[in-house]
Backbone as a ProteinNet text record, in pm:
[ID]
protein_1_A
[PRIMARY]
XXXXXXXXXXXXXXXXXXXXXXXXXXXXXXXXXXXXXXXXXXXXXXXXXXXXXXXXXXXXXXXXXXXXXXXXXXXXXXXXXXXXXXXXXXXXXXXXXXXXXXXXXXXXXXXXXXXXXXXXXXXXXXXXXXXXXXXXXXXXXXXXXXXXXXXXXXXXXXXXXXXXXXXXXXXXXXXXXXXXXXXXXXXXXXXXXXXXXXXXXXXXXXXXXXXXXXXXXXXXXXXXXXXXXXXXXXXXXXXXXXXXXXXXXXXXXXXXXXXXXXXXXXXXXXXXXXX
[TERTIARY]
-619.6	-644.2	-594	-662.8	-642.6	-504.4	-468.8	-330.5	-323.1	-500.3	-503.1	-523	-572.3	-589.7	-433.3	-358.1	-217.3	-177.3	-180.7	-122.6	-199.5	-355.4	-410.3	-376.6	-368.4	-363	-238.1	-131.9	-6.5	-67.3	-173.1	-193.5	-366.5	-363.7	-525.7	-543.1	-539.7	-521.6	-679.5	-802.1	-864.9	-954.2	-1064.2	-1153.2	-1262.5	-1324.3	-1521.4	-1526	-1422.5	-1461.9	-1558.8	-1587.1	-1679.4	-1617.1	-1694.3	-1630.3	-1603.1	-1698	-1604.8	-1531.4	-1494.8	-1378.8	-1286.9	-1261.5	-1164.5	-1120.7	-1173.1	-1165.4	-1077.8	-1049	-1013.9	-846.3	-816.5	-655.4	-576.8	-430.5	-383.8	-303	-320	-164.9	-122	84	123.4	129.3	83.6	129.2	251.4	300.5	386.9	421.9	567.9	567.7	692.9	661.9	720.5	728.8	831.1	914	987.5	904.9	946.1	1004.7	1125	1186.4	1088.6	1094.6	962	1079.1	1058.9	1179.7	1078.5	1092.7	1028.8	1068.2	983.8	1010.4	1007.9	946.1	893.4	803.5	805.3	744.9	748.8	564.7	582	591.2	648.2	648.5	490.9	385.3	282.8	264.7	320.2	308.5	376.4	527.9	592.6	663.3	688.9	744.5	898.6	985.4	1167.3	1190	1154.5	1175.2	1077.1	1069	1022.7	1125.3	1092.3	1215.3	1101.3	1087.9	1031.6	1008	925.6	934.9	801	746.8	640.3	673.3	533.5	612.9	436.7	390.8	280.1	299.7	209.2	161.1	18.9	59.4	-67.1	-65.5	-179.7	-198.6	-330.5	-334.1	-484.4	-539.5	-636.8	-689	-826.5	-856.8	-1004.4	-1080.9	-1041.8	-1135.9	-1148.6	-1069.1	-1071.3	-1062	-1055.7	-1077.5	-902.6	-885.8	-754.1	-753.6	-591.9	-569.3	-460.4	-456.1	-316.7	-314.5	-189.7	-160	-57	-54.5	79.8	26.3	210.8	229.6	311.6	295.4	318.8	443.6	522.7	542.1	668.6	649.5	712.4	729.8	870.6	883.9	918.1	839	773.4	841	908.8	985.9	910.8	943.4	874.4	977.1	978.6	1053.5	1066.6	951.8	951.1	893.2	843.3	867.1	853.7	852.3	926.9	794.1	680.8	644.5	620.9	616.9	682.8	489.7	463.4	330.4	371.7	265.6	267.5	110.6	70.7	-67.5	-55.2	-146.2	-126.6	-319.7	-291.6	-410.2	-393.8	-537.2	-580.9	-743.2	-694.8	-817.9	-862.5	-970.6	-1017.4	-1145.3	-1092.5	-1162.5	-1197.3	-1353.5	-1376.9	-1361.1	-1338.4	-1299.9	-1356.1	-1469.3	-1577.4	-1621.6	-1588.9	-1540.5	-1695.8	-1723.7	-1890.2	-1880.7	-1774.7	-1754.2	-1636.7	-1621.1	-1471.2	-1466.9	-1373.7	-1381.5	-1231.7	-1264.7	-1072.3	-1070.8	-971.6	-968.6	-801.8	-781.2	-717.1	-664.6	-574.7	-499.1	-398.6	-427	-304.7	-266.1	-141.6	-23.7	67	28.9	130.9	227.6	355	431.7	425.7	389	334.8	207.6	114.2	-3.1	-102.7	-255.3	-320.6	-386.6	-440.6	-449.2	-639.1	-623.5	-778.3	-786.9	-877.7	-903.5	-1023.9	-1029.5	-1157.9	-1175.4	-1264.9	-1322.9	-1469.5	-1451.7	-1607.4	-1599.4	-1700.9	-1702.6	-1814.4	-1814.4	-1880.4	-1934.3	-2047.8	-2108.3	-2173.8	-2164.5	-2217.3	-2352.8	-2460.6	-2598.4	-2644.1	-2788.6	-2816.3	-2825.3	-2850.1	-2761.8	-2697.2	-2589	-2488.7	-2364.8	-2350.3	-2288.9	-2330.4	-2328.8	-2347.6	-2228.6	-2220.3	-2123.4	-2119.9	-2121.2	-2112.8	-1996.7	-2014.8	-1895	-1895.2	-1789.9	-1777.9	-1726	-1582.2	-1493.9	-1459.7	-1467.3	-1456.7	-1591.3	-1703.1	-1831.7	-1955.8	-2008.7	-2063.5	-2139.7	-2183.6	-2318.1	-2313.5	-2458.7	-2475.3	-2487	-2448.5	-2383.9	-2443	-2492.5	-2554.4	-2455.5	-2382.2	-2292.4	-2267.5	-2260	-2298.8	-2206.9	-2244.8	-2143.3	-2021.9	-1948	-1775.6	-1701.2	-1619.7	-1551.3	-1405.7	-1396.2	-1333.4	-1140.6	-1072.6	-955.5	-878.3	-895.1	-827.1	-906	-1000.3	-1078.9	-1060.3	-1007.2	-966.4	-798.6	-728.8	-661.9	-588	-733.4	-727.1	-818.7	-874.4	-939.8	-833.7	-761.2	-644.4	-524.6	-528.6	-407	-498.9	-646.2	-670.1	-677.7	-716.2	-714	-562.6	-473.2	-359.1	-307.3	-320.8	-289.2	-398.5	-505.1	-591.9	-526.3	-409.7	-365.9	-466.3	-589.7	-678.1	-578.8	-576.1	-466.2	-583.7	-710.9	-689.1	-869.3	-904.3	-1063.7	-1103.6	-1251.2	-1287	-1386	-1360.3	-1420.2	-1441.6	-1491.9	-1549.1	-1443.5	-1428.2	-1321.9	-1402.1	-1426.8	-1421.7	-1283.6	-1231.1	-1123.1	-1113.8	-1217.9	-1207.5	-1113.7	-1075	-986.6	-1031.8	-1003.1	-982.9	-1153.5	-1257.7	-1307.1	-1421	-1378.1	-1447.5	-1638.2	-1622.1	-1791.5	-1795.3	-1696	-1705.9	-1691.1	-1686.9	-1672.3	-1556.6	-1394.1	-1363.1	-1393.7	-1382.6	-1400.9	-1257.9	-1210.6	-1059.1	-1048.1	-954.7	-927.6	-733.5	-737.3	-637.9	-639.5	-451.8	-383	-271.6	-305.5	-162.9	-134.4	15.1	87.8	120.6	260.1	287.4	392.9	399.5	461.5	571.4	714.1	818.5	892.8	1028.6	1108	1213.1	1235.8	1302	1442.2	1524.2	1660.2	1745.4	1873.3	1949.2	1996.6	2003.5	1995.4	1911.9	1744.1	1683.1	1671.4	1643.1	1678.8	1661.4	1560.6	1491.2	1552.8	1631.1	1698.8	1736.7	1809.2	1848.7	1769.7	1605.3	1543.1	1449.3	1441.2	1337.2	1344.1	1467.3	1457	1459.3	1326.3	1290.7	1217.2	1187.5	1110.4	1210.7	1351.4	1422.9	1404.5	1355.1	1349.2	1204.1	1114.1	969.1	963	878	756.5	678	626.2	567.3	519.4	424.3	316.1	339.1	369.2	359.7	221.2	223.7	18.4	9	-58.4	-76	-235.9	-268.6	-400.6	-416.1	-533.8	-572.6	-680.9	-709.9	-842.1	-928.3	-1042.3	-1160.5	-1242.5	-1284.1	-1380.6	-1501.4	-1633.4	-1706.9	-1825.7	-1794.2	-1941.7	-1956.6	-1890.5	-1928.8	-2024.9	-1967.2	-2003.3	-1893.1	-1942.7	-1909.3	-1784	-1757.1	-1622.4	-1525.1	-1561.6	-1428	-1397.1	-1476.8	-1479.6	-1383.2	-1358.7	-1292.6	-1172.5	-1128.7	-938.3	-942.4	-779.9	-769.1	-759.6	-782.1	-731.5	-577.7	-551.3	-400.9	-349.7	-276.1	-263.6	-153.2	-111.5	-19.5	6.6	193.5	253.2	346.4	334.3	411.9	372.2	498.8	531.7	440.1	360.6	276.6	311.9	391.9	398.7	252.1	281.4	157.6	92.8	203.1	171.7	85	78.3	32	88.4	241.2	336.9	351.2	345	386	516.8	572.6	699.5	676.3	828.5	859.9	749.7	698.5	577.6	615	516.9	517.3	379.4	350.3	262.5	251.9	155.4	146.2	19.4	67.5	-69.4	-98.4	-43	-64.5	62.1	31	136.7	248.9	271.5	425.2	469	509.8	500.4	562.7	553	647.5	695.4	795.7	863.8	868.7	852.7	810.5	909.3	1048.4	1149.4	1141.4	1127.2	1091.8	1313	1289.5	1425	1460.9	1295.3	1320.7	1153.5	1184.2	1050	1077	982.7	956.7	846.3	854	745.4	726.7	601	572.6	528.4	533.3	486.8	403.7	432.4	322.6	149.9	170.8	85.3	-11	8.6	-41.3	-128.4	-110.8	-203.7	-294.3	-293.6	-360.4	-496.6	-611.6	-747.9	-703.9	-706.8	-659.3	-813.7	-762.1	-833.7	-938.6
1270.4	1168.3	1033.9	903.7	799.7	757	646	624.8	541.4	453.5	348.3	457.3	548.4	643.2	708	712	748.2	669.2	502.7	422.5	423.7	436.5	387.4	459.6	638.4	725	731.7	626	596.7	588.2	519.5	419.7	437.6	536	509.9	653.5	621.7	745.1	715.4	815.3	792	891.2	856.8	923.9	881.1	935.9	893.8	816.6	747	686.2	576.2	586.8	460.3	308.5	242.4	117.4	4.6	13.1	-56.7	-10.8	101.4	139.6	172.9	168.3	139.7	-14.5	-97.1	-237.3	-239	-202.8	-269.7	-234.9	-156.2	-71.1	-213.3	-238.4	-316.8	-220.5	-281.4	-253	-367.3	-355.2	-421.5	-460.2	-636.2	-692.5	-657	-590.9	-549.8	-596.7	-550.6	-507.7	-425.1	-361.9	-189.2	-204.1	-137.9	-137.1	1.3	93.9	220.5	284.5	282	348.8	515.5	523.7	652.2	724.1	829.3	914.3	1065.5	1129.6	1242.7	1341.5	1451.8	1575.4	1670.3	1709	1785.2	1800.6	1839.1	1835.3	1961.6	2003	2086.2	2086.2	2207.6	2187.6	2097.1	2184.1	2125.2	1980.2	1909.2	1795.7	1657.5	1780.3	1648.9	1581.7	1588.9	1451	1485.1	1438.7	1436.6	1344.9	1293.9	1124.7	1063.1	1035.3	909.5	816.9	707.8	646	484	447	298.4	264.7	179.8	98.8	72.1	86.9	30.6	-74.5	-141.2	-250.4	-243	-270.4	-271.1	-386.4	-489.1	-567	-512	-566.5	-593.6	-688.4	-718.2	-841.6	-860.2	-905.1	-915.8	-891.4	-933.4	-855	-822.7	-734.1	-663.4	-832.5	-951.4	-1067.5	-1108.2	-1122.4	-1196.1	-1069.8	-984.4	-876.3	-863.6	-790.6	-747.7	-725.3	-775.3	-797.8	-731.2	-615.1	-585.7	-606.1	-629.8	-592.7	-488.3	-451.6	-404.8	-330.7	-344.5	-348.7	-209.1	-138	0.2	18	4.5	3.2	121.9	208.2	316.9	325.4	414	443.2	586.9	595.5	770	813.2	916.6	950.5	1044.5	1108.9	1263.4	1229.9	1361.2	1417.1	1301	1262.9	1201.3	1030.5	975.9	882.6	805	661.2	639.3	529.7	517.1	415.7	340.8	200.1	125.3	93.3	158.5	134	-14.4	-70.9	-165.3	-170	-143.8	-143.7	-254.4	-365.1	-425.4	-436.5	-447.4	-432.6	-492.4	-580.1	-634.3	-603.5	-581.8	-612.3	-668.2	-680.6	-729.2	-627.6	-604.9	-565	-579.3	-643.8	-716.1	-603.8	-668	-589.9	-549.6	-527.4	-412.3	-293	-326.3	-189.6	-226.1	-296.7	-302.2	-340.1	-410.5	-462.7	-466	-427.5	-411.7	-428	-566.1	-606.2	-565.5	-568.1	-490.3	-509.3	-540.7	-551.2	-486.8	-409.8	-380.5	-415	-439.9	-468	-329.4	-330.1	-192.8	-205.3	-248.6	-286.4	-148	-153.9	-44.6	-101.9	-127.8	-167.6	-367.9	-391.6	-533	-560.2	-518.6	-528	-459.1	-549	-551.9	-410.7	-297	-159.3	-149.8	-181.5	-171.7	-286.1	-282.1	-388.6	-339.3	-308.2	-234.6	-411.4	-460.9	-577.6	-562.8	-530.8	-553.8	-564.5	-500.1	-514.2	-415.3	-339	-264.3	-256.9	-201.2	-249.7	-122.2	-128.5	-23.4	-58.6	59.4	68.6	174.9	171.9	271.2	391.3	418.5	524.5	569.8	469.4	508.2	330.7	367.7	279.2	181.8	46.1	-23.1	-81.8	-72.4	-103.5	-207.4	-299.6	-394	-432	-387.7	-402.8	-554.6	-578.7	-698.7	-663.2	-594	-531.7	-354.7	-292.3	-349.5	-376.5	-327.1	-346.9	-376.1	-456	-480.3	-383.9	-332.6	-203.7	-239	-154.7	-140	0.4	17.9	186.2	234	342.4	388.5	547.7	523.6	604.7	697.4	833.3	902.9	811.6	805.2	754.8	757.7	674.9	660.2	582.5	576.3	487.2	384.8	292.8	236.4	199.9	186	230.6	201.7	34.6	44.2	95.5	112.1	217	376.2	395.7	529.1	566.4	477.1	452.1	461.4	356.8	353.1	469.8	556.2	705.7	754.3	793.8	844.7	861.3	772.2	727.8	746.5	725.1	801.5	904.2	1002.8	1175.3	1223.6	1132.6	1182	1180.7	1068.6	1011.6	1125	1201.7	1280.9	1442.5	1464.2	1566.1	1677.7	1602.9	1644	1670.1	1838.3	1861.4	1848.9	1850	1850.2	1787.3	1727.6	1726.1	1655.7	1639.9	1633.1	1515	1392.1	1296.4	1258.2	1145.7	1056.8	973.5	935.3	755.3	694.1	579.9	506.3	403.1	391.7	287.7	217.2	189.1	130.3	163.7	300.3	316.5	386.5	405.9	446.1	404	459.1	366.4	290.2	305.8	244.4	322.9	446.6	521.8	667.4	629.9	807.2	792.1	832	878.1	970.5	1026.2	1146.6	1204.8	1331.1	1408.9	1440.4	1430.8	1462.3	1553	1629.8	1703.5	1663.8	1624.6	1605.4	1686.7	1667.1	1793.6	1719.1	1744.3	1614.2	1714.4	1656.6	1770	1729.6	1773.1	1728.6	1621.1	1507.5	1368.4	1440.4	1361	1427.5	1271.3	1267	1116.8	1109.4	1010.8	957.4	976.6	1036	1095.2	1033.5	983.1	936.9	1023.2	1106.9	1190.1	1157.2	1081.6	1059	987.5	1040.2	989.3	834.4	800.9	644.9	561.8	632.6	576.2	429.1	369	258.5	137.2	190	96.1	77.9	151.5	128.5	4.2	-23.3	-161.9	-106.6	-196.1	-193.3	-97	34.1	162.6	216.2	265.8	346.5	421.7	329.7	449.2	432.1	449.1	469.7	638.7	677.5	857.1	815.1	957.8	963.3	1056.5	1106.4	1221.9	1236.3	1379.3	1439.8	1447.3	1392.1	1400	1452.5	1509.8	1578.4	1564.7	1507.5	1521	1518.9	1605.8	1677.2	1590.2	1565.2	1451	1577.7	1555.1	1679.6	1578.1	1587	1522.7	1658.5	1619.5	1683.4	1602.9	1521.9	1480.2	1561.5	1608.7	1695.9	1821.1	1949.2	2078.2	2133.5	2243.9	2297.9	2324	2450.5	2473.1	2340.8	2262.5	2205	2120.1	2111.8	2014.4	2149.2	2278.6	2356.6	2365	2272.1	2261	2148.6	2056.1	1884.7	1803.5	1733.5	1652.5	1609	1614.3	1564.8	1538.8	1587.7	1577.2	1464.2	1421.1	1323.4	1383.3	1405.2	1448	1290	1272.4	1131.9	1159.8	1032.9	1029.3	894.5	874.6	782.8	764	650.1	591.4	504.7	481.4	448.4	284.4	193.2	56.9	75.8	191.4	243.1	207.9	179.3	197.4	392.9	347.3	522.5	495.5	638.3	605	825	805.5	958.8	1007.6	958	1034	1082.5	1232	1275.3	1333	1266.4	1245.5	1371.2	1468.2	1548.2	1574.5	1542.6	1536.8	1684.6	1799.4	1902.3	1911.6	1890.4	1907.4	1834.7	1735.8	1659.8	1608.8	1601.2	1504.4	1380.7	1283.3	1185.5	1204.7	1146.6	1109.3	930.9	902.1	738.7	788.3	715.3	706.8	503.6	511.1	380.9	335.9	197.8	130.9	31.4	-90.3	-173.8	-195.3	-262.8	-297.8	-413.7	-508.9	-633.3	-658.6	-632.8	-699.1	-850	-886.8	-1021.2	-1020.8	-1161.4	-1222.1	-1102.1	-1048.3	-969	-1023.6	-1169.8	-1242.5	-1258.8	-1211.5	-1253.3	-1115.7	-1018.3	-886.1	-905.7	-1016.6	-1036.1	-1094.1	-1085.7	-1168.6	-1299.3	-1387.9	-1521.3	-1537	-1566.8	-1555.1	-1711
1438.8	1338.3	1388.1	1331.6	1413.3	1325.8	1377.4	1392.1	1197.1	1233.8	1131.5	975.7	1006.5	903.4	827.7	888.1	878.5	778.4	792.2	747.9	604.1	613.2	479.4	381	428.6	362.8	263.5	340.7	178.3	42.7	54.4	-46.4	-153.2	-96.5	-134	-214.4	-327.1	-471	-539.1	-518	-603.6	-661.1	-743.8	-811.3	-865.6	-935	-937.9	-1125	-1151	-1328.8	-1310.8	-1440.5	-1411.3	-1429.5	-1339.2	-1256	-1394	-1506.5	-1619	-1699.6	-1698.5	-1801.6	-1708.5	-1532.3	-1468.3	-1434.4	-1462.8	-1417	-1556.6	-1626.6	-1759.7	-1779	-1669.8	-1667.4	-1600.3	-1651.8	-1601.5	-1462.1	-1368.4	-1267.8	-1179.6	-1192.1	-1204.6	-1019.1	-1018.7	-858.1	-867.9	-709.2	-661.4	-534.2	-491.5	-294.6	-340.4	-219.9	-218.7	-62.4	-18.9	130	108.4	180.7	195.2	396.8	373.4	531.5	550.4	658.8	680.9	826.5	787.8	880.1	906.7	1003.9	1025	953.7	906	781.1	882.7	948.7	1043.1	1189.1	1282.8	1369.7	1480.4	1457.7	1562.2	1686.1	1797.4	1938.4	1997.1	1954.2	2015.7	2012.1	1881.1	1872.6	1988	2019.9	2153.5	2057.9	1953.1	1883.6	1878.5	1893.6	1880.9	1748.4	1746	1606.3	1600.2	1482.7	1391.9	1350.2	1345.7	1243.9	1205.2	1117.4	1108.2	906	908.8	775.7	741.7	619.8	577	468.5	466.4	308.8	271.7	153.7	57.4	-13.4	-47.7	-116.4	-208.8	-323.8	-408.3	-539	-530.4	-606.7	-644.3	-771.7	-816.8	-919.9	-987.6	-1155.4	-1151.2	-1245.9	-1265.3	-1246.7	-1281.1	-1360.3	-1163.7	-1078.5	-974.6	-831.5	-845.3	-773.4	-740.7	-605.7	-585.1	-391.6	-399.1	-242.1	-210.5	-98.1	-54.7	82.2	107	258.8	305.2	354.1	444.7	598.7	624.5	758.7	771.5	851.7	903.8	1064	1036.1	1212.6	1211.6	1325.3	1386.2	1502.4	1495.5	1672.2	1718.3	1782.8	1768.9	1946.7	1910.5	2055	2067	2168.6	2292.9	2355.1	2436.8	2571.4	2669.4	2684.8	2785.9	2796.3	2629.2	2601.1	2501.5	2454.5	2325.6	2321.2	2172.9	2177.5	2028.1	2033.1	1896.8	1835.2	1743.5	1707.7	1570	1578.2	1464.8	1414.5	1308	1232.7	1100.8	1114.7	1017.9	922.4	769.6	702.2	569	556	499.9	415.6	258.6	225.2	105.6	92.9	-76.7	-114.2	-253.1	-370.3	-481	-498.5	-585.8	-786.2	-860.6	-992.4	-1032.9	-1008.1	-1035.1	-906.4	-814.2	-753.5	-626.5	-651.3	-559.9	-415.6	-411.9	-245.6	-195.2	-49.2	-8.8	125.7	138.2	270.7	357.2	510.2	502.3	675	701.1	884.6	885.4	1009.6	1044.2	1226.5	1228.1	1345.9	1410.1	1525.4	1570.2	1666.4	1712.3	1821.8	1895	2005.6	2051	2164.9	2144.6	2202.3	2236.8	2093.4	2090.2	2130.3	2215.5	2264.6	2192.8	2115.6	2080.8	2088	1995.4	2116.1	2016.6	1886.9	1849.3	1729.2	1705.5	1552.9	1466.8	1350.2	1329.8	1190	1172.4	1068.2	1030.1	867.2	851.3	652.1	621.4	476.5	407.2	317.7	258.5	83	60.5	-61.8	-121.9	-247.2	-288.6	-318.8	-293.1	-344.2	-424.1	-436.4	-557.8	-452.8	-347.8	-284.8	-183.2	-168.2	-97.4	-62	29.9	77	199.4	196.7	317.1	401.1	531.2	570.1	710.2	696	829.9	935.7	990	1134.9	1160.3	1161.5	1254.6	1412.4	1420.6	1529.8	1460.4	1595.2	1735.7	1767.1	1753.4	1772.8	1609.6	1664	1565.8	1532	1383	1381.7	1173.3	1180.2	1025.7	1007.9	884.2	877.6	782.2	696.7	548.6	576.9	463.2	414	277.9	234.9	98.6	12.6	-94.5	-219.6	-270.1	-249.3	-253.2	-316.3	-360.1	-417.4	-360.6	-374	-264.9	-300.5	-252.6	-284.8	-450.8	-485.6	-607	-743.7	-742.3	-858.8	-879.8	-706.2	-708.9	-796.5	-733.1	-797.1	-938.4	-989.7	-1174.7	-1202	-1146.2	-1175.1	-1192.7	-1125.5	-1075.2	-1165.6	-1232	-1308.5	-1477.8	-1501.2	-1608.2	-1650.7	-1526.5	-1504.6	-1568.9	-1506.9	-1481.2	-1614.5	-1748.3	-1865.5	-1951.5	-1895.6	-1991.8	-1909	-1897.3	-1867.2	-1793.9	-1701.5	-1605.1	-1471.7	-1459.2	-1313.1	-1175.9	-1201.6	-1113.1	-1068.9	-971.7	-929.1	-826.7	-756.2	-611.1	-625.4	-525	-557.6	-352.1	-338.1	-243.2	-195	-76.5	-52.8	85.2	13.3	197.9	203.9	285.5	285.1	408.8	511.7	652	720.8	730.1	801.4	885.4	1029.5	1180.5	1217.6	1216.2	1272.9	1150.4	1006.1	926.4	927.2	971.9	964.5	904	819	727.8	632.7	485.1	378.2	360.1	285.3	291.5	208.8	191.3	45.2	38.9	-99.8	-150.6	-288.9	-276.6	-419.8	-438.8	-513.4	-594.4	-719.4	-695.9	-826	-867.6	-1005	-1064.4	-1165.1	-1146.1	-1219	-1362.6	-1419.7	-1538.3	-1532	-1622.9	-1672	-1639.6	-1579.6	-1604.1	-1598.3	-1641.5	-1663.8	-1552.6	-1551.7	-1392.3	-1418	-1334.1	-1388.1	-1256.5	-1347.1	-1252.9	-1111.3	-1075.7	-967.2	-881.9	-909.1	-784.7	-718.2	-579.9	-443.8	-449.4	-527.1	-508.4	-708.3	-729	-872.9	-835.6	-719.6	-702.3	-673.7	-600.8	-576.8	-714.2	-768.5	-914.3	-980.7	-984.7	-1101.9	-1251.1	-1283.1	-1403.8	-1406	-1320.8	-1367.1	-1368.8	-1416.7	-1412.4	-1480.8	-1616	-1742.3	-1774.1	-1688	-1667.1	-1663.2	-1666.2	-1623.8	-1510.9	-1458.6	-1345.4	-1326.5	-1227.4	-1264.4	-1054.3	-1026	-947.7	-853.8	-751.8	-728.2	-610.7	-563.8	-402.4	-391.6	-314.1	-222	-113.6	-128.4	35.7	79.6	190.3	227.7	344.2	353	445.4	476.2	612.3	684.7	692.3	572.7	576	661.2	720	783.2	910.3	996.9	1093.5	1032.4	1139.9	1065	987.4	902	835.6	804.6	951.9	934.3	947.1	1004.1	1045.3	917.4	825.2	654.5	599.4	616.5	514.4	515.7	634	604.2	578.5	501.8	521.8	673.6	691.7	795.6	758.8	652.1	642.3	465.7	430.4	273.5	247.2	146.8	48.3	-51.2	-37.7	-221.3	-235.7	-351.8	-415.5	-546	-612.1	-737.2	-789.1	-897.9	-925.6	-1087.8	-1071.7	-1148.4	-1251.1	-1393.4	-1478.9	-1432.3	-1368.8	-1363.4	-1240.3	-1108.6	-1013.4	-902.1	-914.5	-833.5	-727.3	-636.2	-599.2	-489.1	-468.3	-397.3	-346.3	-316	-256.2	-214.1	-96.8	-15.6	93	76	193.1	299.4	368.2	433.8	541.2	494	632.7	708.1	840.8	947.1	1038	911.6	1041.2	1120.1	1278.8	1386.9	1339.3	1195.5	1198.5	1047.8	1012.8	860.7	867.9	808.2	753	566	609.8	452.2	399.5	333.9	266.7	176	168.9	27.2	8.9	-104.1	-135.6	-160.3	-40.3	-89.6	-185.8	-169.7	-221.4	-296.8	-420.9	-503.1	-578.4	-563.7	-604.4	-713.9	-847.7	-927.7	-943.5	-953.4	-941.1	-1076.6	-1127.2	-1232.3	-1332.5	-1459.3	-1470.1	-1479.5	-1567.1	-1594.2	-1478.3	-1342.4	-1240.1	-1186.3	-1319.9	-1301.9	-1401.1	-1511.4	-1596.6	-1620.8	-1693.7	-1674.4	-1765.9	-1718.8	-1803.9	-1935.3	-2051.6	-2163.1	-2154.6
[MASK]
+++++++++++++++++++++++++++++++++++++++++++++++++++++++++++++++++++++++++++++++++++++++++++++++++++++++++++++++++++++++++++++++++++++++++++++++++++++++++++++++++++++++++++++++++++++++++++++++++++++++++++++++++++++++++++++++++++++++++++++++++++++++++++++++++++++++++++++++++++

């Protein structure tokens, strides 16, 4: 799995609602700075450590669309050697869910290593997708939904005590020419108790709820068999404003852990459609 896929996969929670009664959910602009430490790793994998930092931005309203960024960077040891990856990403999504533009940058050891830039649109059937980098191309893709709608799916399923169901994502990630298929399972509301690990960075969610979520992501565009396992799953805690934290990211041969340290709410008014 590509490296840029790793990174998106923090962040990208979704499902198939329809695009105006998801545009209409508030969630709150944020930044979130989560330390990422290794859970596990198998022999085959070569890996000794992880150790690095992510941070998440978002910002934006259903009325003016929505922008995040973040930056990903790790330093991933082996036996025999040590290298400092940096992935940085950018995108926009307009508030009705129809277009989504997004470039990604990926640094290995400071040096430039890929760039994927383009923008994608929904049609009456499917998806269009234009490359800018690394190569230019036009793409026709099955029907998907693009990250922050998944999102506010995500978070209505979760509020209609729906555990569990299988939807579409494109998110331009690794080389921006697939679709995934995902099933997500959300568990039951439970309240944030001073005991947990991430109690200090919450803030003002201390005495917030949160809904348990795990999804699995499958690359069905090949053949068959190889669509019937995940390429890599996500368990985290998802908060209602659509804050998430305590992730754990597993790729198979290794996992990471995402414990959120620090969280910044911005203005709420600045998640708002001005009247």
């Amino acid at each position: 799995m590509g490296l840029m896929r790793q990174v998106v996969v923090a962040f990208v929670l979704l499902g198939a609602f329809g695009i105006q009664q998801a545009s209409a959910r508030f969630l709150v602009p944020h930044r979130a700075v989560y330390d990422l430490t290794l859970e596990r790793a198998s022999e085959r994998s070569g890996i000794t450590s992880i150790v690095g930092r992510m941070v998440y931005e978002f910002e934006g309203t259903a009325c003016e669309g929505y922008t995040t960024n973040f930056r990903y960077v790790t330093r991933i040891n082996t036996a025999d050697d040590s290298r400092l990856s940096d992935v940085q990403t950018s995108t926009f999504e307009d508030g009705a869910g129809k277009t989504f533009s997004f470039v990604t940058k990926s640094f290995i050891d400071q040096n430039l290593d890929t760039e994927v830039k383009g923008t994608a649109t929904h049609g009456a059937d499917g998806i269009s997708v234009k490359l800018v980098k690394p190569d230019k191309a036009d793409l026709n893709l099955r029907q998907a939904w693009f990250p922050t709608q998944h999102l506010v799916e995500l978070l209505g399923k979760a509020e209609r005590g729906e555990n569990f169901y299988e939807t579409n994502l494109f998110d331009g990630s690794d080389k921006a020419d697939r679709a995934m298929t995902t099933s997500v399972v959300v568990g039951k509301r439970k309240e944030v108790t001073a005991d947990d690990p991430e109690y200090s960075a919450l803030g003002e969610l201390k005495h917030d709820s949160y809904w348990p979520v795990t999804i699995a992501y499958f690359d069905t565009s090949g053949d068959k068999a190889s669509g019937m396992l995940p390429v890599y799953s996500i368990a985290l805690k998802l908060h209602e404003n659509g804050v998430t934290r305590d992730l754990l990211m597993d790729y198979g041969d290794y996992a990471l852990k995402g414990k959120l340290v620090n969280l910044s709410l911005f203005d709420p008014h600045r998640g708002q459609c001005s009247q």
